[in-house]
N, C-alpha and C positions, 0 to 999 in steps of 0.2 A: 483437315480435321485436327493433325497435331495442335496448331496453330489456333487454331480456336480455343482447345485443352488451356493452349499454355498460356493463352489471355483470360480464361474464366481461373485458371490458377492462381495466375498472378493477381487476379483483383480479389479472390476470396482469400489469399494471405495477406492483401493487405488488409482487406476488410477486418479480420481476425486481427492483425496487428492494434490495429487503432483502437476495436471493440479494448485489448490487453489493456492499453495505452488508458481509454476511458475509464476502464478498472481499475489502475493501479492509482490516476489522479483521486477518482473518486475514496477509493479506501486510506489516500495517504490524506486527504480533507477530512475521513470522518474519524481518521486515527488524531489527528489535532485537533478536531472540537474536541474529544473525548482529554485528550493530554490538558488542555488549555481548562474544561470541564473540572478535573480531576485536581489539576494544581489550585484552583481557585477555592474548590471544596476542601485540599490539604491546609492553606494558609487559613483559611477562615477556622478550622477547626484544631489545629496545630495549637492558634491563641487562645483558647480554652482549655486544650488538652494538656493534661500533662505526663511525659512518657511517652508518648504516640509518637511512632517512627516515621522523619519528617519524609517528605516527597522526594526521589531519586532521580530528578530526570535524565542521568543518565543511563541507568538502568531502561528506562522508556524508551527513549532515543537507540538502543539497542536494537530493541523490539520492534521499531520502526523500520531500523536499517534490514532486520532480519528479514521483517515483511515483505522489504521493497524487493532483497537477493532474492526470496521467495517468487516471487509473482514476475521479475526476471526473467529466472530460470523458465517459468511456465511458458513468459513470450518465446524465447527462442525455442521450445521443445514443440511450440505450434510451430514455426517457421521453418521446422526440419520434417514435418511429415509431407 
């Protein structure tokens, strides 16, 4: 009976893992339409505007990186229960 435990364990962590995995691709794809989005709508209106604070993407890229530590952390806090 252990042993059954510990194979229905192990495939519902991984399953979890990969579900994170599908997560995190997904949100880091729709975080770069949006950046890619965003830049294109800066430069096009930048050349009109004047005074408009120009696009930071470093700033963005940040944000990204923070996402990614974010949802990280999440995988391995499922991998520890």
């Amino acid at each position: 009976q252990v042993a059954e435990w510990d194979q229905f364990h192990a495939t519902e962590m991984d399953r979890l893992r990969q579900s994170h995995v599908f997560e995190m691709q997904d949100l880091k794809y729709t975080w770069s339409t949006a950046l890619q989005k965003n830049g294109a709508r800066t430069r096009a209106s930048s050349s009109s505007s004047v005074g408009m604070i120009p696009h930071e993407p470093s700033h963005e890229d940040h944000r990204v990186a923070e996402l990614e530590k974010t949802i990280k952390q999440k995988v391995q806090q499922g991998g520890q229960r």
